[in-house]
C-alpha positions as CSV (number, residue, x, y, z in Angstrom):
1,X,9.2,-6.7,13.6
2,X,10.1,-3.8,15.6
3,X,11.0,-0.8,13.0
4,X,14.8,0.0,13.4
5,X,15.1,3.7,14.9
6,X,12.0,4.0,17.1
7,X,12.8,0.6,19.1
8,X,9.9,0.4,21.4
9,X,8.2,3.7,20.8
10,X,4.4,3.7,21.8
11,X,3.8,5.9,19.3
12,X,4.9,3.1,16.1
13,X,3.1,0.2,18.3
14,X,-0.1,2.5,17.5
15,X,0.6,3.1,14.4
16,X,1.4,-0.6,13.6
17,X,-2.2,-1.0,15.0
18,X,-3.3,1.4,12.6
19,X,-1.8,-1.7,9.8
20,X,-3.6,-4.2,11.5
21,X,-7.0,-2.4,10.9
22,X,-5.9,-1.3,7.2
23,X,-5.1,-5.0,6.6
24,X,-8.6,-5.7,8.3
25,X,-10.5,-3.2,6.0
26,X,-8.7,-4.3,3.2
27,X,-10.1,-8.0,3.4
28,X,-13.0,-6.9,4.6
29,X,-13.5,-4.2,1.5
30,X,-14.4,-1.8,3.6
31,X,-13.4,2.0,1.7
32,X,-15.0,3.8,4.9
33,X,-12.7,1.7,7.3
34,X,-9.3,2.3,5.2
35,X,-10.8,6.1,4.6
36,X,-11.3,7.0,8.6
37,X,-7.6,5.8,9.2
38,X,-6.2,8.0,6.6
39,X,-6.1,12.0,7.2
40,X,-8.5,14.6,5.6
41,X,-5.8,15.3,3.7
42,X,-4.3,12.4,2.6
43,X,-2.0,12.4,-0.6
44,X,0.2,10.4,-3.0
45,X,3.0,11.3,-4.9
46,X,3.3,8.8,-7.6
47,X,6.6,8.1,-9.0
48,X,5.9,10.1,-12.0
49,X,5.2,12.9,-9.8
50,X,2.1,13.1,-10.1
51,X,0.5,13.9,-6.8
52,X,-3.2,12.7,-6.4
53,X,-5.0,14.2,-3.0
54,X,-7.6,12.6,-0.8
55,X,-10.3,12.8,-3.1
56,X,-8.6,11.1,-5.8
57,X,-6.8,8.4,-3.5
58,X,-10.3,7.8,-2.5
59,X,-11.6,7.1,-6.0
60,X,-8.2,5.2,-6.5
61,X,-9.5,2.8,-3.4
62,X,-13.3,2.3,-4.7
63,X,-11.6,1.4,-8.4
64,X,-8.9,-1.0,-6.6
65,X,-11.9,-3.1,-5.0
66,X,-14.4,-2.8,-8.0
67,X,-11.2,-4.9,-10.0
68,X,-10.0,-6.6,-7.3
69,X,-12.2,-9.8,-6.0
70,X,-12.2,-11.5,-2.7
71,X,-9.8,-12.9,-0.6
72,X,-8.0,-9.8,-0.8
73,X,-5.0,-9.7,1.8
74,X,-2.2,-6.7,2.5
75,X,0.7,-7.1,5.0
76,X,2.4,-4.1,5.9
77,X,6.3,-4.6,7.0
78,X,7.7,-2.1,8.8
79,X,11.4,-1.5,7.8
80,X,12.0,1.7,9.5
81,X,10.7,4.7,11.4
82,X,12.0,8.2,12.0
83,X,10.2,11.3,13.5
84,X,9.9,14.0,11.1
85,X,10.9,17.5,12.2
86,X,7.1,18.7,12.5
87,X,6.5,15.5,14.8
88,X,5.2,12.7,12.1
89,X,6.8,9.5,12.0
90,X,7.8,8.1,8.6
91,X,7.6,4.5,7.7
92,X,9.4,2.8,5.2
93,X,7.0,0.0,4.4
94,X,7.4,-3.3,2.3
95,X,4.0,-4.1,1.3
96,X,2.7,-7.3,0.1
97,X,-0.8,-8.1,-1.5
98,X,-2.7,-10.4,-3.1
99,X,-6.5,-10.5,-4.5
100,X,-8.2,-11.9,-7.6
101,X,-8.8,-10.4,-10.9
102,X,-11.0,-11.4,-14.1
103,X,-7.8,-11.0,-16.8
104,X,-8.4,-12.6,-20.3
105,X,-11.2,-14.5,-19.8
106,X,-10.8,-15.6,-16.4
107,X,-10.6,-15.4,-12.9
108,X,-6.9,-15.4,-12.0
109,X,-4.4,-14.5,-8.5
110,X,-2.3,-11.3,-8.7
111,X,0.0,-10.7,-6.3
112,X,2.2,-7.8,-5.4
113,X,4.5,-6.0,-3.7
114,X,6.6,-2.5,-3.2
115,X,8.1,-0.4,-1.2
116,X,7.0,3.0,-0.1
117,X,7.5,5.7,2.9
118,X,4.2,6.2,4.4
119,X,4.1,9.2,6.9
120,X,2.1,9.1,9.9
121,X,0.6,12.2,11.6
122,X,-1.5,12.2,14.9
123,X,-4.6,14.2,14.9
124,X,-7.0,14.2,18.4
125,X,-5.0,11.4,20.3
126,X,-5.2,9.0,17.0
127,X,-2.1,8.5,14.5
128,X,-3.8,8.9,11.1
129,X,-2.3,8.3,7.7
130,X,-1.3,11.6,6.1
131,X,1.0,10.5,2.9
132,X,2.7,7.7,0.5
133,X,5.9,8.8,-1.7
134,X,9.2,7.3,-3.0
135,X,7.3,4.4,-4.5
136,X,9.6,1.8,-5.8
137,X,10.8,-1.9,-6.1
138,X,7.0,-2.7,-7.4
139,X,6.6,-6.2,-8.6
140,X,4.0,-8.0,-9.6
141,X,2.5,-11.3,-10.4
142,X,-0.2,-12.9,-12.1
143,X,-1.0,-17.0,-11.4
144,X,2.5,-17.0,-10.4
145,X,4.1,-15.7,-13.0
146,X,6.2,-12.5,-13.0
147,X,4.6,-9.5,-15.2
148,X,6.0,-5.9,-16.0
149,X,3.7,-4.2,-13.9
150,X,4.2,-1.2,-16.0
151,X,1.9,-2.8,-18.6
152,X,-1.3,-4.3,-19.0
153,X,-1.5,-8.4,-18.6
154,X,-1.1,-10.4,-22.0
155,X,-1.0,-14.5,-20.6
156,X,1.2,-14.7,-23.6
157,X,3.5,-12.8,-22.6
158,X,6.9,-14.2,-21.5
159,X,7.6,-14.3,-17.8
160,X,8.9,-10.6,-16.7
161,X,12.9,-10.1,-15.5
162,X,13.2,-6.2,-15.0
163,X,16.6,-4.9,-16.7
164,X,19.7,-5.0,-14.1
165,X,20.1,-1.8,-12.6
């Protein structure tokens, strides 16, 4: 899918690129991969507002794979691009995952998405990954079943619907 606003712009098909090899690191677990395609320095801001810098996205990355178990798989929909005044290009991205996790007592598929602008900034000829904000939409799943992914997993607990907004 071509993101709406930079129809055919060389610079998104690199950056899309830059998804494939995330996506790639990701299954592969590879925290040095995911960490060269992001930028020195790399930041979140949470939507709490907290904002976490590279170091701590790193740490962040090590903890998700530590939890997480293998396959782990991410696709990264672009939704759409616009250049930022200083050059970047932000992405609004739909992303999707899925990995295992040992939750009460057993091995079990969680699943995931959200939505997210991820802003893109080139540095020596390569587009690197420079920030995630306005975090939202998150959903998850565990074994299929919807869970409040504000809280931690209880198998008892009934299947999630958010409130209507």
């Amino acid at each position: 899918m071509v993101a709406p606003g930079l129809e055919g712009d060389a610079d998104v098909g690199e950056i899309r690129k830059q998804y494939e090899r995330m996506a790639r690191a990701f299954a592969a677990r590879a925290v040095d991969s995911i960490a060269t395609i992001r930028t020195a320095d790399f930041h979140a801001v949470l939507p709490s507002g907290d904002r976490y810098d590279a170091a701590q996205m790193l740490d962040v990355l090590q903890h998700f794979f530590v939890q997480n178990k293998p396959p782990i798989r991410v696709w990264f929909t672009l939704r759409n691009a616009s250049r930022t005044d200083s050059g970047e290009i932000a992405i609004q991205v739909f992303q999707q995952g899925s990995r295992y996790q040992d939750l009460a007592g057993r091995k079990r598929k969680v699943e995931h998405d959200v939505t997210q602008r991820e802003t893109w900034r080139r540095e020596n000829g390569v587009w690197k990954f420079h920030s995630v904000d306005s975090i939202g939409n998150p959903h998850r799943w565990v074994d299929g079943k919807p869970i409040d992914p504000s809280k931690p997993f209880d198998p008892a607990a009934p299947p999630y619907q958010p409130a209507a907004q």
